[in-house]
N, C-alpha and C positions, 0 to 999 in steps of 0.2 A: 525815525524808523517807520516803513508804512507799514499799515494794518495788515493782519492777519486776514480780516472779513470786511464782508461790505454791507452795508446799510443803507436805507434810506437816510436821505441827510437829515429829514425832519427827524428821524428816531434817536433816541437818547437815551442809555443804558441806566437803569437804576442804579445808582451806588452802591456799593458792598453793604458798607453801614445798614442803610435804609433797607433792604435785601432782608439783612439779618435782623433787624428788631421787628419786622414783618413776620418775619417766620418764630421768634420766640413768641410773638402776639398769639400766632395760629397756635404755635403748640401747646400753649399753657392751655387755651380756650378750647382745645384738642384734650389736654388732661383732664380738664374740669369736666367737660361733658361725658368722657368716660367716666368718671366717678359717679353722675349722674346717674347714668343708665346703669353702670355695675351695681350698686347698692339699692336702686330704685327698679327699673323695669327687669333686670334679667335674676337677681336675688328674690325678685317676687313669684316668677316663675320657673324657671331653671333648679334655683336655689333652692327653693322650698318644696317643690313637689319632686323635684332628682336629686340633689346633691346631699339636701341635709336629714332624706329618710337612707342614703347609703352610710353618712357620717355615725348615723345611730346604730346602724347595724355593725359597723366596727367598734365602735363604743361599746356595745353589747360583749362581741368580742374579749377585748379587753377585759371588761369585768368578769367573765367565764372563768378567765384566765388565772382568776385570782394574783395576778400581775397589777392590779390596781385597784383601787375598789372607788366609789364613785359619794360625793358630797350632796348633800340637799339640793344643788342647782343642779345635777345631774353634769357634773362636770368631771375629768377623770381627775383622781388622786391618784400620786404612786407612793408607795409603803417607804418609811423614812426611818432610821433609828441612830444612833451616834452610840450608842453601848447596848444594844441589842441582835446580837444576827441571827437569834431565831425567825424575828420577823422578815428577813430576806430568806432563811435557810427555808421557811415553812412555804411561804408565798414560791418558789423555786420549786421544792417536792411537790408540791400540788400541779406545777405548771407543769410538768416534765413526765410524771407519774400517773397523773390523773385527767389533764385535759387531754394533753398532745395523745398519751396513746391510750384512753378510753376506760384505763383500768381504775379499781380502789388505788389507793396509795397504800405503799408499801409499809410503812409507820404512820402511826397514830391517826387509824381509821376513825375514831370514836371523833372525831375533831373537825373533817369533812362532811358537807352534807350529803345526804344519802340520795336526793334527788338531782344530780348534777350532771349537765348538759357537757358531753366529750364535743372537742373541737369538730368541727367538720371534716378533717384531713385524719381521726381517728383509723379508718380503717381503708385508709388510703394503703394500697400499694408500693414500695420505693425501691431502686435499683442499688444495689450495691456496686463499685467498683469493679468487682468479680464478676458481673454477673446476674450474682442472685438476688432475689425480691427477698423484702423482710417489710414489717408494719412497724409503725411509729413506739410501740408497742415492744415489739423485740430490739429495739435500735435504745431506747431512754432507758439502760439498766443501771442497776444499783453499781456496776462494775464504771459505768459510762458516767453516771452523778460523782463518782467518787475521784473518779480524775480528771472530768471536766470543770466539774467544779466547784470540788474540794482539793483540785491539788495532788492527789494521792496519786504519785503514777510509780509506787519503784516494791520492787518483795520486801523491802525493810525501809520503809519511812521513817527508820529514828536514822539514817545514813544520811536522811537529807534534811537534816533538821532547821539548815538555814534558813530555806526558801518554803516549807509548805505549814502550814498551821495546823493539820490535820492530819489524825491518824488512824488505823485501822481499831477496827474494838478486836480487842483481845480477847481470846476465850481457852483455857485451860492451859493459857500463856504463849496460846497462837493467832496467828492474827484472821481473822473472820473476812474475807472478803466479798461476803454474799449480806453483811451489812454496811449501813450508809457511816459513814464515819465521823468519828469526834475530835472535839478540838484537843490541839495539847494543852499542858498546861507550861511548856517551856519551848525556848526556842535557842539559836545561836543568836544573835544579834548581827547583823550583816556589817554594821562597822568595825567591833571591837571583837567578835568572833566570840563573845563569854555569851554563858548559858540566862538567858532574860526569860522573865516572866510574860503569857500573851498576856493581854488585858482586855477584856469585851468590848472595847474600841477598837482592839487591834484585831478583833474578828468580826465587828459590823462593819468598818473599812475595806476589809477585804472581799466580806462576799456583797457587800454593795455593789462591788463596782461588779463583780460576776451577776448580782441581778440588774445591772443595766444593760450587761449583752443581751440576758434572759429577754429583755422586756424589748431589744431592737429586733433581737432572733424572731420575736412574734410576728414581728414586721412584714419577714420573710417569707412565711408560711404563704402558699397557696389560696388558702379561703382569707387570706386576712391580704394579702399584696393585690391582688385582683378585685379588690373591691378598692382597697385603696389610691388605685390605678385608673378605677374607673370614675371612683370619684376627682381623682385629680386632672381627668380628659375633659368632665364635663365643665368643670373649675375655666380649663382652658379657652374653651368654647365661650364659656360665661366673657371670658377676660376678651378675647378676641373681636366676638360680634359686639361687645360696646366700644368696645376700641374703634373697629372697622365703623360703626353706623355712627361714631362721633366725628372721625376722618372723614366720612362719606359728607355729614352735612357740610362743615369749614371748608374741606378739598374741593367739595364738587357744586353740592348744590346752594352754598352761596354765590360761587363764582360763575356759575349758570345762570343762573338769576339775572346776574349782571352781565352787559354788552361789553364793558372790557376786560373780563374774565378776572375782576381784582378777587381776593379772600376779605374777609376784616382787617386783618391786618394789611394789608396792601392799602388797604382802603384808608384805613390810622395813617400811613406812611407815606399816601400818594404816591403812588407806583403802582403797575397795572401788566397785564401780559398783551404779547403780542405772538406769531409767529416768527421761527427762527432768523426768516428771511424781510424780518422787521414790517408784515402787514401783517394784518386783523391774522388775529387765530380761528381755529374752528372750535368747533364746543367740546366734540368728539376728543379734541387733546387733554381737556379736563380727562377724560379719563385714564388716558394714558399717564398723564402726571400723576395720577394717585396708585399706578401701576407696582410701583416701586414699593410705596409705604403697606399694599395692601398682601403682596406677598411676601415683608416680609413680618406683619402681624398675625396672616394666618398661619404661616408656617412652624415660627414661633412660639407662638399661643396654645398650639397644639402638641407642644414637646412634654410629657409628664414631669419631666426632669426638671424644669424652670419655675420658675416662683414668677409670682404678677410682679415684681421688684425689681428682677430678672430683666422681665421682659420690659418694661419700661426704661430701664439703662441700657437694652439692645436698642429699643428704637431713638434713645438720645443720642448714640453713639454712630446710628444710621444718619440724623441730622446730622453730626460734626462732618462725617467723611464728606455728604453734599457738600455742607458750606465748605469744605477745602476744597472739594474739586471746583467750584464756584469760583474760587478764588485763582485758579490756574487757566481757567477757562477763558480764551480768547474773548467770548460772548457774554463771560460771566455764567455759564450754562452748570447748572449744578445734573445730579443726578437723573432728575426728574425731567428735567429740561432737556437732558437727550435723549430720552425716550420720549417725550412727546415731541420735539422739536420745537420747544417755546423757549422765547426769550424773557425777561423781565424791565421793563421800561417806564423810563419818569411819567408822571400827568402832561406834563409839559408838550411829553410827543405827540406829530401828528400821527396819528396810523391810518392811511388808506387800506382798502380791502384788494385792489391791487394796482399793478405798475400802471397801469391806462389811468386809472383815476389818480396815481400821482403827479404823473404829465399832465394834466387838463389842469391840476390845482398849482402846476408850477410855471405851465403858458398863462394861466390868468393873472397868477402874482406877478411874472417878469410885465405883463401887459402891461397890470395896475403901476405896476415902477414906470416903467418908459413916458406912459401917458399917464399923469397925476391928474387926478381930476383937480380942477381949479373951481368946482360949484357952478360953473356959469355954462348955458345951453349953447351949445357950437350951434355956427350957422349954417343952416343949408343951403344949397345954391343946386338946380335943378336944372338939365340942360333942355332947351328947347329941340 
């Protein structure tokens, strides 16, 4: 079957193989030097005068929140109990009562401290579905605690005894809806439908898992997503520019350096670049080859949504698709290689810089065949 493309006859395509332990050379040597610069130059700057005075202010955050409270290292804790849910019930009232909308708490004042800082979103503004504005404030009531996250949502909670823990406080044998509610002390049991005892496991259980919404809902809040937003851009930036200036040096300016545009790994492999059209490259396609990888680390890098983990399996998964197109390629031409229009080729090959100087180097050789030299001086003969 003839070829697809034409070559210079001296050029010789690198082998697939060789290709690829080339390019895992570069990229490991590409991963390392990111780690380099992520933990060393851009964590020294970036990190420490942007990233980690934001990380402290949602930290700060957090502890406000009475949502967690913070260890000797200054690390968060979150409130923990296995037969206690006042410790979720109280750390909740406080969060919902006290931070978000600015006020005392509702019960047990004496228990709060008196100088305590309301969230930032305290006297925010909010739209209603309808329409109207309301503050955080009028939105977190005792009516809203009580069947968001006690449960309590029906005129007679002993009707639903199966499903909620919680019931209203009684008061001259009616039920109080304008306070926050208690536990029962029975329930149906949802397998066998008989009347079971709760047990303070089976109400730390419950509102645990309601103070782990609690504590992702903070997440959500405005003054606390915007900063963690922000911090997570510059995160990106961090991840991107040592990515980008670790690719810069292996991609570009090794193979700058060098006349036949190898990487290290090229170099480990004996294999070398040329142009598509099998002569010498120009330098300029360095950059185009590094085209590929570098849109798409900044683009990437820059998503808040993705983890450095993330983006490190996007850009392995941007090598595999090359090396298969590489491998369909007439030329062997992977991704990068048709946007600069380079090829990759053995040591072996010759590469002239272009078709003139191949003809001169192939009338000489056919010369050197036809006329062998035998060592010994021809005679001259001079005509008179």
């Amino acid at each position: 079957m003839a070829k697809k493309y034409t070559l210079p006859r001296h050029t010789n395509l690198a082998k697939q193989t060789t290709r690829f332990g080339a390019a895992i050379v570069d990229l490991a040597l590409v991963v390392a030097g990111f780690f380099v610069f992520f933990f060393g130059l851009f964590s020294l700057t970036v990190g420490t005068f942007v990233v980690n005075p934001i990380r402290a202010e949602l930290t700060t955050y957090e502890y406000q929140s009475n949502l967690v409270t913070i260890d000797d290292s200054n690390n968060i804790v979150v409130w923990k109990s296995e037969d206690n849910y006042k410790v979720y019930d109280e750390a909740m009232r406080y969060f919902y009562f006290y931070y978000l909308s600015g006020e005392a708490p509702v019960e047990h004042k004496e228990s709060y401290p008196t100088n305590y800082v309301p969230s930032p979103n305290a006297n925010d503004e909010f739209v209603n579905e309808d329409g109207t504005t309301y503050k955080l404030k009028d939105f977190f009531t005792v009516e809203w605690y009580n069947k968001n996250i006690l449960g309590i949502d029906r005129d007679d909670p002993d009707a639903d005894m199966s499903t909620c823990y919680f019931t209203y406080v009684k008061v001259d044998d009616q039920y109080d809806k304008t306070q926050i509610g208690i536990p029962r002390s029975q329930r149906y049991s949802s397998e066998s439908s008989k009347v079971v005892d709760i047990t303070p496991t089976d109400l730390a259980i419950y509102l645990g898992k309601k103070y782990e919404s609690s504590y992702r809902e903070l997440t959500h809040f405005s003054f606390y997503k915007n900063k963690a937003d922000l911090a997570t851009f510059y995160v990106g930036v961090e991840v991107g520019s040592s990515l980008i200036l670790s690719g810069a040096i292996f991609y570009i300016l090794i193979p700058m350096i060098r006349k036949d545009g190898a990487s290290l790994g090229k170099m480990i492999f004996k294999i070398r670049l040329a142009h598509s059209s099998g002569y010498s490259h120009h330098k300029y396609q360095l950059l185009f080859r590094f085209a590929p990888y570098l849109v798409t680390v900044s683009f990437v890098s820059l998503m808040p949504i993705l983890s450095i983990y993330i983006l490190l399996v996007i850009v392995a998964v941007m090598f595999l698709i090359s090396f298969a197109l590489a491998m369909a390629s007439p030329k062997k031409m992977s991704l990068h290689d048709f946007v600069a229009q380079t090829i990759v080729v053995s040591n072996d090959s010759i590469i002239f810089d272009t078709s003139v100087d191949e003809r001169a180097y192939e009338q000489e050789e056919d010369g050197a065949i036809a006329e062998p030299n035998t060592g010994e001086e021809p005679e001259l003969s001079y005509e008179k």
